[in-house]
C-alpha positions in Angstrom: -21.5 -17.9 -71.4 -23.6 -16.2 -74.0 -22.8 -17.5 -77.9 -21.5 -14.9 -79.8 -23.3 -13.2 -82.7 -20.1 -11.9 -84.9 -16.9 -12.7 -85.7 -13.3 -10.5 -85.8 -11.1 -12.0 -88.3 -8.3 -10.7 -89.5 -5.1 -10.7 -91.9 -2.1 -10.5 -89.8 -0.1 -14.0 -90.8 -0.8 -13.1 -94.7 0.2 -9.1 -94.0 3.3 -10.4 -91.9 4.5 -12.5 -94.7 3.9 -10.1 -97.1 6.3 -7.5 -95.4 9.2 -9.6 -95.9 8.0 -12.8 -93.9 8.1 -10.1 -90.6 8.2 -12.0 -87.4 5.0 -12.3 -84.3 8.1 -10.6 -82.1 8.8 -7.8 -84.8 5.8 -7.2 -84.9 5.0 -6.7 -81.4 8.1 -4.8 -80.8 6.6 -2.1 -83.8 3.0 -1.7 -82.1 4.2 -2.5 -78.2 2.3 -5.4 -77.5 3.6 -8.8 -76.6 4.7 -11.7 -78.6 2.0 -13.7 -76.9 -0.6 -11.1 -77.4 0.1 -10.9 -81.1 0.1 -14.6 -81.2 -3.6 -14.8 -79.6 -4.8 -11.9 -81.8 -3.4 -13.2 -84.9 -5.2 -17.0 -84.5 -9.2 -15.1 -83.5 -8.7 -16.0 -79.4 -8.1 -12.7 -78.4 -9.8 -9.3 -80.2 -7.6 -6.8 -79.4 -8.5 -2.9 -78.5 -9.3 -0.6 -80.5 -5.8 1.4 -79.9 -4.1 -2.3 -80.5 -5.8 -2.9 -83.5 -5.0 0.7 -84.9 -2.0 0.2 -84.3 -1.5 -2.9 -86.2 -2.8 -1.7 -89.0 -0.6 1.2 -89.2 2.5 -0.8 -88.6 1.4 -2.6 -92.1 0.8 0.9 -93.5 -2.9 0.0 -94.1 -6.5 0.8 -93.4 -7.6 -0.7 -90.6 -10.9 -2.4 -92.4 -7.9 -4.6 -94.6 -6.7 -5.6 -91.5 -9.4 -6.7 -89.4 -13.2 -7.7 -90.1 -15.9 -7.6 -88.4 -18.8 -10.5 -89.4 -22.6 -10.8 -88.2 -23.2 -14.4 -87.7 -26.9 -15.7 -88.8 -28.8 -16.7 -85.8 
């Protein structure tokens, strides 16, 4: 497997807690995902699709660049 040369990270548990401490199930019933596909996304094992992660941000009401980043690793 080929080591990766970026990183997604992203804001979810701190955008969750800030919209009154919403749940990983909440949330995943608002953008119609899965509990367990939020919970990957949210910890960096899973990047999620474009459409997914659109749709995430909306939910919070925000850009999509506050809720996910995209970082260029130094080889």
């Amino acid at each position: 497997m080929a080591k990766k040369d970026f990183e997604i990270t992203n804001n979810i548990r701190t955008l969750r807690f800030f919209a009154e401490e919403m749940t990983q199930q909440q949330l995943a019933e608002k953008v119609g995902a899965s509990r367990q596909t939020i919970i990957a996304v949210e910890a960096g094992k899973y990047s999620p699709s474009l459409e997914l992660a659109f749709r995430i941000a909306d939910a919070f009401g925000r850009p999509i660049g506050e809720v996910f980043e995209y970082k260029k690793l130094e080889a």
